[in-house]
Structure formats: C-alpha cells, structure tokens
N, C-alpha and C positions, 0 to 999 in steps of 0.2 A: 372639814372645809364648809363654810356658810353657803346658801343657797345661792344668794347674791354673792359671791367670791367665786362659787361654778359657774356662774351665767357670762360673769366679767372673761374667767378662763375662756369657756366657749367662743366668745366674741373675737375674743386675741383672733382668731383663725377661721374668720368664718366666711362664706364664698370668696367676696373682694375685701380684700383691707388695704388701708391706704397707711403707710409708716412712714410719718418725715418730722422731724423736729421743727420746730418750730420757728421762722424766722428770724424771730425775737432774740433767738438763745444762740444763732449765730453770727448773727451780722444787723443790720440795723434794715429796717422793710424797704426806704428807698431805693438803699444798692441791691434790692435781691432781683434780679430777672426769673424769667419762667424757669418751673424747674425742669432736672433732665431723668425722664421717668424710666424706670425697671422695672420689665415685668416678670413677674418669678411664676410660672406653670410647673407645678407637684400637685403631690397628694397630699391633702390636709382633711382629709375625712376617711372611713375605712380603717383596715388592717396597719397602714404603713404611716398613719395620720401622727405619728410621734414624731418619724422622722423627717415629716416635712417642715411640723413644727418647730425642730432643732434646728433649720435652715432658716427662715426666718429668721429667729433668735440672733443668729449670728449675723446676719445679713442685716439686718435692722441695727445692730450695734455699731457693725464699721459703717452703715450711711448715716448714725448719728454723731459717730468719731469725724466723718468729714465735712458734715453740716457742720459741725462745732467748732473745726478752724477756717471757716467761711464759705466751705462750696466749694464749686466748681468753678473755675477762675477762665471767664472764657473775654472776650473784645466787649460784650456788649455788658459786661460786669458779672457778678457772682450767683452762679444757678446751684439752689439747694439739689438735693439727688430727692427721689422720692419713687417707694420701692411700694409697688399694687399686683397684690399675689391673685392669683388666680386656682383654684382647686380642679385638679384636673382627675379627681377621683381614681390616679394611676393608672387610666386607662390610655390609650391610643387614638379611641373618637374622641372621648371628652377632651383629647389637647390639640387635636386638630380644631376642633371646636373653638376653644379659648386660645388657638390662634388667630384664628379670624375674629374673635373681638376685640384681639391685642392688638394687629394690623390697621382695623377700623379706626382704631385711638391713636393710630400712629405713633406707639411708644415705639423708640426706636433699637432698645438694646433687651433681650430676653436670657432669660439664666434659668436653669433648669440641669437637675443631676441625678435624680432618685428613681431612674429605671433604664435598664439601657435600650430596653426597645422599644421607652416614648422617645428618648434622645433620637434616635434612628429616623423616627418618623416623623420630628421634630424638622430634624438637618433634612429631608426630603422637601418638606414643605417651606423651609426656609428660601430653599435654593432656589424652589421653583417661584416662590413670590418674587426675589429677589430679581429675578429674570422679568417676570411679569410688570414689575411695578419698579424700577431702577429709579423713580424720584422719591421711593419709601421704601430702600433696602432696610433691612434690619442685620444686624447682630445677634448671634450665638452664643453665649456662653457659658458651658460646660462645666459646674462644681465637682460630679462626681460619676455619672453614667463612663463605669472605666471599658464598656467594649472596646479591643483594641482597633476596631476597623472606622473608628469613626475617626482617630488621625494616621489612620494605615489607606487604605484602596477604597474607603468611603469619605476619604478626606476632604473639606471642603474650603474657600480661603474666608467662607464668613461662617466659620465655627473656630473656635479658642476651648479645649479642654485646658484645667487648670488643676485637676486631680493627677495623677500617675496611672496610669491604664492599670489592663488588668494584668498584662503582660510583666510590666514594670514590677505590680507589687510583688507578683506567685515568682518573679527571680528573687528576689529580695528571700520570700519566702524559701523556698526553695536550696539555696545556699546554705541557710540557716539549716536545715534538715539535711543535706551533704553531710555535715561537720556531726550531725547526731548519731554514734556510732550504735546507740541503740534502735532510732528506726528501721524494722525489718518488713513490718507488714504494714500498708498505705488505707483506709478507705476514704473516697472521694462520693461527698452528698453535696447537691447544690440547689436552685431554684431553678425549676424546666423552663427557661425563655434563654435569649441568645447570651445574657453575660453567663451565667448556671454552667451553657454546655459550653460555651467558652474556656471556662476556667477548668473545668475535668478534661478537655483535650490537652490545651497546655500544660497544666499539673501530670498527664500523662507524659508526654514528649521531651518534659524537663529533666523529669526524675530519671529518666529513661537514660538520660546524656548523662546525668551526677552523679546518680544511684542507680546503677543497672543492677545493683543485687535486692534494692528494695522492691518486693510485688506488691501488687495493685489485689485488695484482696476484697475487695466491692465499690460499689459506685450505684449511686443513687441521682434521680432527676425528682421534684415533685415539687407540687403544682403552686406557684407562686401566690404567698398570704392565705392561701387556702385550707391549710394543717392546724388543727390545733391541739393535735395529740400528735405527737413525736415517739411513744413509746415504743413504734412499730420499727421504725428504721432506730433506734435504740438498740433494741433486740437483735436487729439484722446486723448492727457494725458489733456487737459484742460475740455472737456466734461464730463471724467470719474472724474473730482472734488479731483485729486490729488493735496496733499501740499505735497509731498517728492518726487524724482524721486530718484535710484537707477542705476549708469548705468557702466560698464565697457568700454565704448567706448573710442577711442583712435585716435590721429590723427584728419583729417580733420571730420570724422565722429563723434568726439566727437564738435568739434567747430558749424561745422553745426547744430549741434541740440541744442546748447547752444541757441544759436544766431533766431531759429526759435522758442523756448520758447519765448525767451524775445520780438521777434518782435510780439509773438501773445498775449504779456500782461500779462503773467503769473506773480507770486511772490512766486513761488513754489521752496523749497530747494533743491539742488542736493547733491548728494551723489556721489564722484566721485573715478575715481581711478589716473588719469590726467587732472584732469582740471587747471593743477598750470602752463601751460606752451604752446607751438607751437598754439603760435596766440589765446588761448581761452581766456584770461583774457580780450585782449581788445576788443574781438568779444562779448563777454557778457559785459561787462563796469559797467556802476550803479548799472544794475539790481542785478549784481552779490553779492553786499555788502554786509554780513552777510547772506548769503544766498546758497553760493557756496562752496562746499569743499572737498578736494579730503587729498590723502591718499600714504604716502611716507618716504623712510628712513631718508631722511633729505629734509630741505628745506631752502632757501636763509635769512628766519629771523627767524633761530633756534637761531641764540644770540652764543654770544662767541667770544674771538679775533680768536681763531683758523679755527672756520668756519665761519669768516667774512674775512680773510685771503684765505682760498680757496678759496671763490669763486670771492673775489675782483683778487688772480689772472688768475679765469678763464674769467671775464670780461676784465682784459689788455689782455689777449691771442685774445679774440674774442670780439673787441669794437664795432659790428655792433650788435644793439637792436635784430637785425631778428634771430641772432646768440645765443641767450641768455635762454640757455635749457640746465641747470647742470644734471648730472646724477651722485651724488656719489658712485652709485654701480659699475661703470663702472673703477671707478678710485681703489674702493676696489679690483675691480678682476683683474684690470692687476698687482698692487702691490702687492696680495697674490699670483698669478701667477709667479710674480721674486722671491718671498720668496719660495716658492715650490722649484723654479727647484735650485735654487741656496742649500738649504738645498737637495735635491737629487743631488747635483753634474750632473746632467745629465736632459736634455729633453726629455728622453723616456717616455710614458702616461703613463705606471705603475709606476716606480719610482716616478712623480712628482705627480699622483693621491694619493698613500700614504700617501706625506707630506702634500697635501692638505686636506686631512681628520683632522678633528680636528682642522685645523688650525685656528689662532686666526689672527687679524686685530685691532689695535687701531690709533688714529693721533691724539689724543687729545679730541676731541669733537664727535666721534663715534667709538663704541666697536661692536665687530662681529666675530664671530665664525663660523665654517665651521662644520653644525653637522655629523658626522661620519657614522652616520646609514643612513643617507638618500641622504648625500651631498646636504643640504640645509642649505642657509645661515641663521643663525641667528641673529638680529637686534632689534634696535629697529626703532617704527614708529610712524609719528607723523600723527594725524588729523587735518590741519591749515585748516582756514576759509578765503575767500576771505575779502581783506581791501581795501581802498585807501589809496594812499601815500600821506597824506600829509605835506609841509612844515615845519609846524610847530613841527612837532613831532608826535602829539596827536591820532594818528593810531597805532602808536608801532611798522610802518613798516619804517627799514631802507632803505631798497631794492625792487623796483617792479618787475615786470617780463617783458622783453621783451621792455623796455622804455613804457610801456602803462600806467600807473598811478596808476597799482595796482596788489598789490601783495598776500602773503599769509601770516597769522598771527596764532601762535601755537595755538588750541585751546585744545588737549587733547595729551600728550606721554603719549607712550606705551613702557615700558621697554623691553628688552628681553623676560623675563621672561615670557611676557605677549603676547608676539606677537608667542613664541614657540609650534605652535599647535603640537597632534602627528601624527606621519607615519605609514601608513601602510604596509612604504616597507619595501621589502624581499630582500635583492641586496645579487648578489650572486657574490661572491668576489674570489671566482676559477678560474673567466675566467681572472684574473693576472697570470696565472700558464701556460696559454696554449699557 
C-alpha cells in the first residue's frame, strides 16, 4: 500500500468524521432540509480500532442506501441522515466525555455497541440527561453491547438494543452443544468486564439444565485488549483435557486465542459468539473446519437471492477483503430508525421511541420485531459452522469471509420464536411525560 493510500485509510477513521452523501446524488439541494444527525461513540483507535471500523463501514452504507432514495421524509421536506463518529478510545471517561460534546451539538440519536460496559455507562448518563434536559432528550441505540441487563433490570424506555443479548446467543449456543454427544469436558475463557463474566455464569447455569453430565473443567477471565500472547491460557485449556471451548471474546482478543489454540495443536470445538469475521477465520484456517462456530442473526451463506443480494452489494461498496465484516443489524436499526421518525413526523426521543416500540422490520429474507416491554430486538439466529470454500461447490459455501478461503456454513436456525427469551424489565415509561 502507497503512503498516500495509508494516510487516506488513516483519515477514513479519525477523531470526528462526518459521512453523508452528497445531496446531489439524492435528491435535488432545494428539497433537501437540515439533516438528521447520528452520532456513533466506539473505539476507533487502540486494540479494538478494527472493530469500530467495521461499524462504520456498515453504518455509512445503509445512511448512503437511504440518502440515495431521498432521505428522510418528514412535513418540512427530505433530511439527508448524516452519521459524525466520535472515538471514544473504549474507555468509559472518554465516552462520557464525547457525550457531552454529542449533547452540546444536540444531535439527537446516538448508536454505540462495542463494549458492554461503555453501553452501561452510556444508558446511565443518557437517563440522567434525559431528565435533566427533557427539551434535548436523546436516543440510545444499541448495535451490539449484548449485556443482558441493559433490556433486563437496567432497562431503560430510551435505549433500543437491536443485536440479541448475550443470553439469547449462549441459548442458541448451547442447544447446539445439548445435541453434541461428544461434548464431555467444557472450558470457559472470556474478557474480565461485565459481558466476560456474564457469559461464563450463564454458559454455567445453561449447560448445567442441558448437559448435567458435561463438566466445566476451567474458566478463565483476562484482561480486556490487553493479552497479546495467548499461549499461556492455550496451554491451560489443553492440560485441563477440554474438547469444547465456550468463549464470548471479541475482536483481536478473540483471534489471538484462536490462533494460540491451533498453534499449540489442539482439535477442540469452539463455541463462539464472533468467530465468523475481523481476521479470525483465516487466523485459525484448517484447523478451524468443522470445528469452529459462532452465533448471529444472519450470515453471508444463509441462501437466498435477496440475501445474496445484500451482501453482494456490500461487497461492490467495500471491494477490499480487509473490509469484509457485514453486520445486518446495523443496517436493521438505521432503516427502523427512518421508519420511526418518519412515522412520528418528528425527531424528538419520545415521539420516535413510541414508534419504535413494537415495531416490525422485514427485506425479504429476515423478520424482526422491536419488543415493546423491553426494547429488545427480536430475531432470528443462526448457528453456522466454520467450512472451506471450495471450487467446486461441494462445501455449500458460496461466499468466504474476508477472501481467506473460508467461511461459515448454517448448521442450526433459530426462529424467533425461539431465540425470544423473557425480561425481567420494569421500564418505567412516565419519564415520556416529564
């Protein structure tokens, strides 16, 4: 890559970026009104700076998809969307921080998913603005921080998750491993913050109800983005004589420890929640085959014209392999997003929070609902098992991830119906009145 070709990448992502197409390319500049801004708070620099740029990525495609059949269609005419990220260095001050410059600008809808306990502290300070400042409420919206307690007993009526908790996937997961009459020994590694131990309790409590004969024969916490040798806890799942690993890790943290399994010889299953994407497929490669599987609303060879249509045009959008990390939930919440505020005539967080309750999402080849009690999306999820792409067909995989030779192949859907756990939240929907 040219120097000038590194400096352009750098830019894509760097503190504030503003992404909006161009009036021009949608609609003609007299009819366009002001537009209706989003502000995305992740990590775009650091350890996890990949994965905020895959957000983006996709976030930037579907507000070009909707700029591109005219906007946002409100009374006073057509407002482009227009998406200004903010780098919140995955910490917890730094996005409290770039809340209150988000606030300041009055942009009124914010989207953020790539930790769950900036989400947490996120929805804290939402609430309490939202109280404070009731003529400049904002909007919550949730891509992917799956703690379950943020639409459980931390539930809030201006947060919308739009990902499947963590609960939702590790059942999902979990069944899948029921039915594996070979898993006998379990170990459980995750990242030490609240989704990490989150997911090791419940992957405890699950298995326990399914598989009461499968033991738990280690478990690991360690320190988020912070490892960059994995041979240690390698060594420690290979000694304890596990055939399954169990892990919620995400990011480089999850590739790392793919990649340090396989270099220390294992042929131990995973159980994952992202292993379908950001470099892990070809970090793990052979070893991966039949062996690797992670857990997601959709995936690139669900089958279908219409979602081989998506994401053939998220591949002409982004033809560089390095690029190649779909997120359809992403592309759900910004287009139930237009549907909201256009059905409330209006941007304000209570008006469009209304319409968004309950609301429904179909494109053909996935169905989704917005449940009402909890503001949790409803979905369905698939289980795909790591494959090779090859040639001739005889894999069943159309599509690899990432140009590395291998991709993911359905092994088990989960209807709605099925992925629907219950809430324990109490959302107290008064504070629309105040």
């Amino acid at each position: 890559m040219s120097l000038v070709s590194k400096k352009m990448r750098c830019a894509a992502f760097s503190l504030l970026s503003v992404f909006s197409i161009s009036a021009a390319q949608a609609t003609s500049q007299a009819s366009v009104a002001r537009p209706i801004r989003i502000a995305m708070i992740d990590g775009l620099s650091g350890a996890f700076s990949n994965a905020g740029e895959a957000v983006v990525r996709n976030l930037q495609m579907a507000i070009e998809q909707v700029n591109a059949r005219g906007g946002v269609r409100l009374a006073d005419g057509r407002h482009l969307l227009q998406l200004t990220t903010f780098d919140n260095k995955q910490g917890v001050e730094d996005s409290l921080t770039v809340f209150k410059h988000v606030t300041d600008q009055d942009i009124p809808f914010i989207v953020q998913g790539n930790s769950s306990a900036v989400a947490l502290a996120l929805l804290d300070a939402v609430n309490k603005h939202n109280q404070r400042m009731p003529q400049q409420r904002v909007l919550f919206l949730n891509y992917s921080a799956v703690e379950p307690s943020l639409t459980n007993d931390k539930c809030s009526y201006w947060h919308f998750r739009f990902d499947a908790n963590a609960d939702m996937r590790l059942h999902a997961l979990t069944e899948v491993i029921r039915d594996d009459a070979r898993a006998k020994k379990v170990y459980l590694i995750g990242q030490d913050y609240s989704f990490g131990r989150q997911v090791a309790v419940t992957a405890r409590a699950m298995l326990a109800k399914k598989r009461p004969d499968i033991s738990i024969v280690g478990e690991d916490l360690h320190a988020i983005g912070k490892i960059k040798d994995f041979a240690p806890y390698a060594a420690k799942i290979k000694a304890s004589g596990a055939d399954t690993v169990i892990t919620g890790n995400w990011g480089n943290d999850l590739t790392l420890l793919i990649k340090a399994v396989k270099d220390a010889g294992m042929e131990v299953k995973f159980y994952t929640f992202y292993a379908n994407a950001l470099g892990a497929p070809a970090a793990i490669g052979e070893a991966g085959i039949g062996r690797v599987r992670a857990v997601a609303e959709w995936h690139p060879n669900v089958g279908g014209a219409g979602s081989d249509a998506f994401y053939q045009s998220f591949r002409q959008r982004y033809p560089d392999p390095r690029d190649d990390y779909v997120h359809l939930r992403m592309h759900i919440m910004v287009n139930m997003l237009v549907a909201a505020i256009e059905k409330a005539g209006s941007v304000e967080a209570d008006a469009v929070a209304r319409t968004l309750e309950g609301a429904s999402f179909s494109n053909g080849f996935h169905d989704a609902t917005m449940r009402a009690a909890d503001h949790q999306l409803i979905q369905p999820l698939y289980v795909s098992v790591m494959q090779k792409r090859n040639p001739d067909g005889k894999s069943g995989l159309r599509f690899d991830n990432e140009g590395s030779g291998y991709g993911f192949k359905t092994e088990r859907y989960f209807a709605s119906a099925l992925t629907a756990l219950p809430s324990s939240c109490k959302m107290d929907k008064s504070v629309s009145r105040h």
